[in-house]
matplotlib code that plots the C-alpha trace (Angstrom):
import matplotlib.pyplot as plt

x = [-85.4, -84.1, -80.2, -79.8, -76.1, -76.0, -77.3, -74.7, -71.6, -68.2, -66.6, -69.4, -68.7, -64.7, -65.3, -65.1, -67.2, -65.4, -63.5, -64.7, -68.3, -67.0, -65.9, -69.0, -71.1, -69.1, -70.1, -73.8, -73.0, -71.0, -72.2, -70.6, -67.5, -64.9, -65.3, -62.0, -62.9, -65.3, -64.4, -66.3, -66.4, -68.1, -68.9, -72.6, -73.3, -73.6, -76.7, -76.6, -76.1, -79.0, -81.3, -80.6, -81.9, -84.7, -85.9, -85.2, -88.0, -90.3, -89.8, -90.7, -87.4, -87.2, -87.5, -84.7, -81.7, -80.1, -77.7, -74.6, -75.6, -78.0, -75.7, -75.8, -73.6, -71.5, -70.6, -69.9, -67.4, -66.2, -65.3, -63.6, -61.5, -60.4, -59.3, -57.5, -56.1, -54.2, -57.1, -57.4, -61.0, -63.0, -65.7, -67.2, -70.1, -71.9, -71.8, -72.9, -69.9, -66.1, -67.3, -69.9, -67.1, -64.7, -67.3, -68.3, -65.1, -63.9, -66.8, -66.3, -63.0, -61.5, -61.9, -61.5, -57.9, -56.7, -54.2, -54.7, -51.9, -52.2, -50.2, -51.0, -52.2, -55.0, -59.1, -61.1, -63.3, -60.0, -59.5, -63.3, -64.7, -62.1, -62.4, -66.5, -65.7, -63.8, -60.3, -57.2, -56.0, -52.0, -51.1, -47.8, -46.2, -45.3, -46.1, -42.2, -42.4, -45.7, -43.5, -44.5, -41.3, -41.6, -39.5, -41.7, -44.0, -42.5, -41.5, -45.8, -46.2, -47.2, -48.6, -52.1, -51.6, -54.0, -54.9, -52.4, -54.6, -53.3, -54.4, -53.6, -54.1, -54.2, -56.6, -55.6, -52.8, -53.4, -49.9, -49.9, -47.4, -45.3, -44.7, -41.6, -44.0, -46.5, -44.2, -42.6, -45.7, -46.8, -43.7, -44.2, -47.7, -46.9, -43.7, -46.3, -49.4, -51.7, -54.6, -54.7, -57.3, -56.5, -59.0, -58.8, -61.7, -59.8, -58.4, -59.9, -59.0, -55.4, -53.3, -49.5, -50.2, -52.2, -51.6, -50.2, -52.3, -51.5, -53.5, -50.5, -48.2, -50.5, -53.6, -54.8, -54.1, -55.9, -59.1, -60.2, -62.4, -63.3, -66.4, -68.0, -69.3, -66.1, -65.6, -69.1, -70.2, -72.6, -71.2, -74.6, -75.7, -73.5, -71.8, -69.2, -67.9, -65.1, -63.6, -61.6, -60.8, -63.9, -64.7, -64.1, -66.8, -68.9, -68.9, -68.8, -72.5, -73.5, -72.9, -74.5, -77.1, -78.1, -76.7, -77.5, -79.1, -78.1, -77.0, -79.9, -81.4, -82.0, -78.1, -77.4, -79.1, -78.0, -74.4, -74.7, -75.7, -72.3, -69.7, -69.6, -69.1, -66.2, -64.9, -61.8, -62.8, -63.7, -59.8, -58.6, -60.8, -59.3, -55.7, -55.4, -56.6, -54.4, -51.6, -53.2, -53.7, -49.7, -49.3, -50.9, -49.6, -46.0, -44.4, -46.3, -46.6, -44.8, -46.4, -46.4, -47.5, -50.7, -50.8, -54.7, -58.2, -58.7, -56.9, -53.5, -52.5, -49.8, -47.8, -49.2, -46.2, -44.1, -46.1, -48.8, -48.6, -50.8, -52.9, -56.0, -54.6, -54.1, -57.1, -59.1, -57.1, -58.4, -62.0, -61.9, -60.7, -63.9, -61.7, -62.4, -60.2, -59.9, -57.5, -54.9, -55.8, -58.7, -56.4, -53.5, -51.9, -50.5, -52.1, -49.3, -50.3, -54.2, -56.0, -58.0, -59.6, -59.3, -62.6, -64.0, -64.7, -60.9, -61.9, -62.5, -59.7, -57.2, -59.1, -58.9, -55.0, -54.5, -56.0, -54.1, -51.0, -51.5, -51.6, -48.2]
y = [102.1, 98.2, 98.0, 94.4, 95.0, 96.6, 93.3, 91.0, 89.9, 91.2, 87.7, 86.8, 89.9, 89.0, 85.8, 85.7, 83.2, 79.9, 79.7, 76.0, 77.6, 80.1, 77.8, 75.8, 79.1, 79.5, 76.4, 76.8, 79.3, 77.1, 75.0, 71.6, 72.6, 69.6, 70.2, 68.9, 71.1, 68.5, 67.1, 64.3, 60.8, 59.7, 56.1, 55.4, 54.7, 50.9, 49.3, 47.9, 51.7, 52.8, 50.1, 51.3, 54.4, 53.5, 51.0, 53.4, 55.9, 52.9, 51.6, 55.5, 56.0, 59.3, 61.6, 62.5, 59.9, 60.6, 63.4, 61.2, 58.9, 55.4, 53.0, 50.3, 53.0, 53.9, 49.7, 49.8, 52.4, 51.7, 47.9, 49.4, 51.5, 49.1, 47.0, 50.0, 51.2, 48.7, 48.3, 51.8, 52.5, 56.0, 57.6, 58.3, 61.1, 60.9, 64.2, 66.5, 65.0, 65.9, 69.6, 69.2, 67.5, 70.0, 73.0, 71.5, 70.3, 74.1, 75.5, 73.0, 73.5, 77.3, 80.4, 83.6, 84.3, 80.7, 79.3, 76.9, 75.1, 73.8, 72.9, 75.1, 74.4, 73.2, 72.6, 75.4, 75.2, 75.4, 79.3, 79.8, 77.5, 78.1, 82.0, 81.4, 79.7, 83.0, 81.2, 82.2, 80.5, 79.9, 78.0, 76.8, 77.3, 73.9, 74.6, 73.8, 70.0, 69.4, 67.8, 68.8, 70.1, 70.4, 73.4, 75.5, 74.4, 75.2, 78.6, 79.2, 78.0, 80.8, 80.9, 80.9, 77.9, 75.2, 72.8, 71.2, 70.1, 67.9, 66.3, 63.0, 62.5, 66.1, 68.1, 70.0, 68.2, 64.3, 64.1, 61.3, 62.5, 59.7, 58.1, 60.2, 63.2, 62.4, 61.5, 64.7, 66.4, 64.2, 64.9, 68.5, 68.5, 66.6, 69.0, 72.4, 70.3, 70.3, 68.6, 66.9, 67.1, 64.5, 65.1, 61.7, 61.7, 60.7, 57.4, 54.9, 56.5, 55.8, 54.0, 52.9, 52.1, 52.5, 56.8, 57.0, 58.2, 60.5, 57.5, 55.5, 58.0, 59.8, 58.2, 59.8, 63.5, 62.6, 63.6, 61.5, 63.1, 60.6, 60.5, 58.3, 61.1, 59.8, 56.8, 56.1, 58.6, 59.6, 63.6, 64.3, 62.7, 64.2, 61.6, 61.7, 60.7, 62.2, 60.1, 61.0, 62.2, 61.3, 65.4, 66.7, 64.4, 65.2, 68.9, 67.9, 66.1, 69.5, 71.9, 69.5, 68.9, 72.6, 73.3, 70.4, 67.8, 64.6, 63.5, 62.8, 59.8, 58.1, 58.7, 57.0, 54.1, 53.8, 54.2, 51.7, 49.2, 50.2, 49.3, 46.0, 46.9, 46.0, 49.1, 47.9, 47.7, 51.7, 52.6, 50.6, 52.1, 55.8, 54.6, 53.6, 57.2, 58.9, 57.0, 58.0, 62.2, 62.2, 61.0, 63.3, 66.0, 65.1, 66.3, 69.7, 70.9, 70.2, 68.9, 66.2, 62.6, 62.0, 59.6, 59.3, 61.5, 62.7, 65.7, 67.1, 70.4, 71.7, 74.9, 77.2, 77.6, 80.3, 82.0, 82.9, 85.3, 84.0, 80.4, 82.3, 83.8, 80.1, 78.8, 81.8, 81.1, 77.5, 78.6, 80.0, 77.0, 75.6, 73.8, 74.3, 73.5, 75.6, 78.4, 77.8, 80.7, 78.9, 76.4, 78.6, 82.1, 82.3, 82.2, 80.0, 76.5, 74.8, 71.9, 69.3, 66.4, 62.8, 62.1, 62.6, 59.9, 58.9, 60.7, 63.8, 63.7, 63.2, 65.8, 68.3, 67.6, 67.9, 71.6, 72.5, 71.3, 73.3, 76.7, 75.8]
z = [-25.0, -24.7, -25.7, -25.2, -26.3, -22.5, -20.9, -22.4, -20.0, -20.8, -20.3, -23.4, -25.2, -25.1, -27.3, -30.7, -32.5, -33.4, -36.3, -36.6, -37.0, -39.3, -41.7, -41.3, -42.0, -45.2, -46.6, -46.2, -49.1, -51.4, -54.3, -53.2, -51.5, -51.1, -47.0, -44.9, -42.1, -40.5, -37.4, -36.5, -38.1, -41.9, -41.0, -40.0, -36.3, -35.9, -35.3, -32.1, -31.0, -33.1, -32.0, -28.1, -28.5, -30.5, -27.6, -25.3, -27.3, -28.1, -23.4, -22.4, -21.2, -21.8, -18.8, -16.7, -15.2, -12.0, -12.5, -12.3, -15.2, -15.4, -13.3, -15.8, -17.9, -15.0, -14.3, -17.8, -18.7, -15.0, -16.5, -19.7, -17.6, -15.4, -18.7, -20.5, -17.4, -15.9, -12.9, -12.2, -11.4, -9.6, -9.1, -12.5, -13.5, -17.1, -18.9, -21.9, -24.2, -23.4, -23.9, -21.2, -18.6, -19.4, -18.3, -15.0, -14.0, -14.8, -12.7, -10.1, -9.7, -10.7, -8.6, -10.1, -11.3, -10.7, -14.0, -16.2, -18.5, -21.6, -24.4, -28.1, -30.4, -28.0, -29.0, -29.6, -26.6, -24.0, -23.3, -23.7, -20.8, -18.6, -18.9, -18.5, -15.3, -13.7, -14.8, -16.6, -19.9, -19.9, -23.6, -24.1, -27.2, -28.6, -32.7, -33.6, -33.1, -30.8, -27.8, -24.1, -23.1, -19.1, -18.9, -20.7, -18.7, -15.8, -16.4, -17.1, -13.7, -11.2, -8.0, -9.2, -11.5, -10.4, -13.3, -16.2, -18.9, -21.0, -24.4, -26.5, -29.3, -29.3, -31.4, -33.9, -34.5, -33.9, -32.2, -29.4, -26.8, -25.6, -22.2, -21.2, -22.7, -20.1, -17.2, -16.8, -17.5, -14.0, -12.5, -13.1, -11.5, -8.7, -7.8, -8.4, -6.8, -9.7, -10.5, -14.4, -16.8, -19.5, -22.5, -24.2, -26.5, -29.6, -27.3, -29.4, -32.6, -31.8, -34.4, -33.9, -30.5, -27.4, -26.0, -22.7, -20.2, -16.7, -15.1, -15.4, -13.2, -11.1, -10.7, -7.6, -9.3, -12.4, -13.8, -16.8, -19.7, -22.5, -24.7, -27.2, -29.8, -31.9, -31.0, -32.8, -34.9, -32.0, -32.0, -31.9, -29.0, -26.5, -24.5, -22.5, -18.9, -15.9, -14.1, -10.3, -7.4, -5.5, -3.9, -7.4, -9.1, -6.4, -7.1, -10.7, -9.9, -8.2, -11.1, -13.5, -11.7, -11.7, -15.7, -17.8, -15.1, -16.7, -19.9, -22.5, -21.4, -24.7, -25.5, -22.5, -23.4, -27.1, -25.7, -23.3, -26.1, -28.2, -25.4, -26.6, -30.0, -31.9, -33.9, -34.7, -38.6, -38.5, -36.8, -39.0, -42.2, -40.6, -40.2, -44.0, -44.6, -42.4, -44.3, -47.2, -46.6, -45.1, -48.3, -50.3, -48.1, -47.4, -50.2, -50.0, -46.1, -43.2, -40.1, -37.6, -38.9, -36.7, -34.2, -33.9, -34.5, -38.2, -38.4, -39.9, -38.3, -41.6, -41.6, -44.2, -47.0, -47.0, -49.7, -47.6, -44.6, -42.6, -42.2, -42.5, -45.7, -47.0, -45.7, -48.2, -51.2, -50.4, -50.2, -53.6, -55.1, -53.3, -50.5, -46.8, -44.6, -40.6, -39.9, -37.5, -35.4, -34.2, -32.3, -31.6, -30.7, -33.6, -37.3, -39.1, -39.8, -40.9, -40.2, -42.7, -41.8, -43.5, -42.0, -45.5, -48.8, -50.0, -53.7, -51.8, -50.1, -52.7, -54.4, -51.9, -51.1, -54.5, -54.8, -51.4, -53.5, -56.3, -54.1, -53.1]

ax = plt.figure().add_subplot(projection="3d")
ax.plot(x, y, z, "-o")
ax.set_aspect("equal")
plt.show()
């Protein structure tokens, strides 16, 4: 007899299903839950991006693009990097979303056993792709005040470590690490001889002032990750792009081509309309409610003002043993919000969004108050 339990990998079997998912699972069983645990942007996707795709059904462009992207996409982002990053331009390769970069680069780039850095609390997917791609997950505790501090960093480092990956603004947390952050974190992987990963998907969602990027100290070790899913709205579509060393894109291209093969075509083209599309009315719609939920929240839970995305990562109150303990005594107040445990080695803080209807969220912060 068929045990398909016998078939499945053990580095499969060893991960747990997102808490993210969880909590979305849960609320497919509520009546009307006041959901903060979304992570993706309420504003509609504007219709120049809309109207892209839609020609892009209604031309028949809809079989497969070369695996690196459609070049008119690659000139594009290419131009927007050169303006955000002070002329800095390399080769570039379309992918499946940030998600989708991060897994080939991972493949493309770890053998089994080799390190990877990275600062916790750190996104969900981190550990999980790089211990698919045969590598070893090394987070850095940083929950007491969310600073890169380069000696704990360095005393992670083994002889194994290959990759630093790096994140701002960081997700859970929305903390955008500063310059002198970053620097040492460049300095630090230029003494070990490490390549960077810098995930910068929430870039353009950036409010006090532009993040500082490892671009602008080590260009030449630097692999780019950026996206467009929230940028605008498009989390669906799966868009994304790596930008780099010219040999790592290259295997980047081969793993793609021979996993995902290109990024949907239709996505492509819709995104390609969008990159001339001024958002600057949506980051400043989600700056007002950041203001407004560290408002609601400040005199309740501690955490780090965010710098940018939609998220605050709080410290559960001293009441509760656990985050996960305070996220369930949320739930039955009909509240979701997301465990810390899903971002971190440790189950102490939680994470809402403000990506949510400003009456729902003062609504919501005013139920997490009450369970203080």
């Amino acid at each position: 007899m068929l045990i398909p339990g016998d078939y499945i990998a053990d580095k499969v079997k060893a991960i747990e299903s997102s808490g993210i998912r969880k909590i979305f699972d849960l609320a497919a069983t509520m009546e009307n839950p006041i959901d903060l645990s979304m992570g993706q942007p309420d504003f509609n996707v504007p219709d120049p991006i809309k109207q892209g795709a839609i020609d892009a059904i209604r031309n028949d462009q809809n079989g497969y693009t070369v695996t690196h992207g459609i070049p008119e996409l690659r000139d594009g982002i290419t131009r927007q990097i050169k303006n955000e990053y002070d002329g800095w331009s390399a080769p570039l390769i379309v992918t499946c979303g940030v998600s989708g970069g991060l897994a080939i680069a991972m493949l493309a780039c770890l053998n089994p056993g080799d390190e990877v850095l990275f600062a916790d609390p750190y996104f969900v997917s981190y550990k999980h792709i790089i211990h698919l791609a045969g590598g070893r997950a090394v987070p850095v505790d940083i929950n007491r005040d969310f600073k890169l501090d380069p000696e704990k960093f360095e005393q992670a480092i083994t002889d194994r470590t290959k990759i630093l990956l790096l994140n701002s603004p960081a997700n859970p947390s929305g903390v955008v690490h500063s310059a002198d952050e970053i620097k040492a974190m460049t300095d630090l992987a230029e003494k070990h001889n490490l390549l960077i990963i810098s995930d910068e998907i929430y870039r353009n969602l950036s409010y006090d002032h532009p993040p500082t990027s490892p671009v602008q100290f080590a260009p030449d070790r630097t692999l780019l990750i950026g996206g467009f899913g929230k940028t605008f709205a498009i989390t669906g579509w799966r868009m994304g792009f790596a930008a780099g060393p010219e040999e790592i894109i290259a295997q980047m291209a081969k793993v793609q081509q021979f996993t995902f093969v290109c990024a949907p075509s239709i996505a492509q083209r819709g995104t390609l309309a969008g990159l001339n599309v001024d958002m600057s009315r949506q980051v400043n719609d989600y700056r007002r409610k950041r203001d407004l939920a560290a408002a609601e929240m400040s005199d309740a839970f501690t955490f780090a003002k965010p710098g940018g995305g939609f998220f605050i990562y709080a410290k559960a109150p001293d009441r509760y043993a656990t985050g996960m303990e305070f996220v369930e005594a949320a739930v039955k107040k009909n509240v979701l919000c997301v465990p810390g445990s899903a971002f971190s080695e440790y189950d102490t803080h939680f994470r809402i969004s403000y990506a949510v209807p400003d009456e729902v969220l003062k609504e919501g912060c005013s139920i997490l108050r009450e369970l203080v």
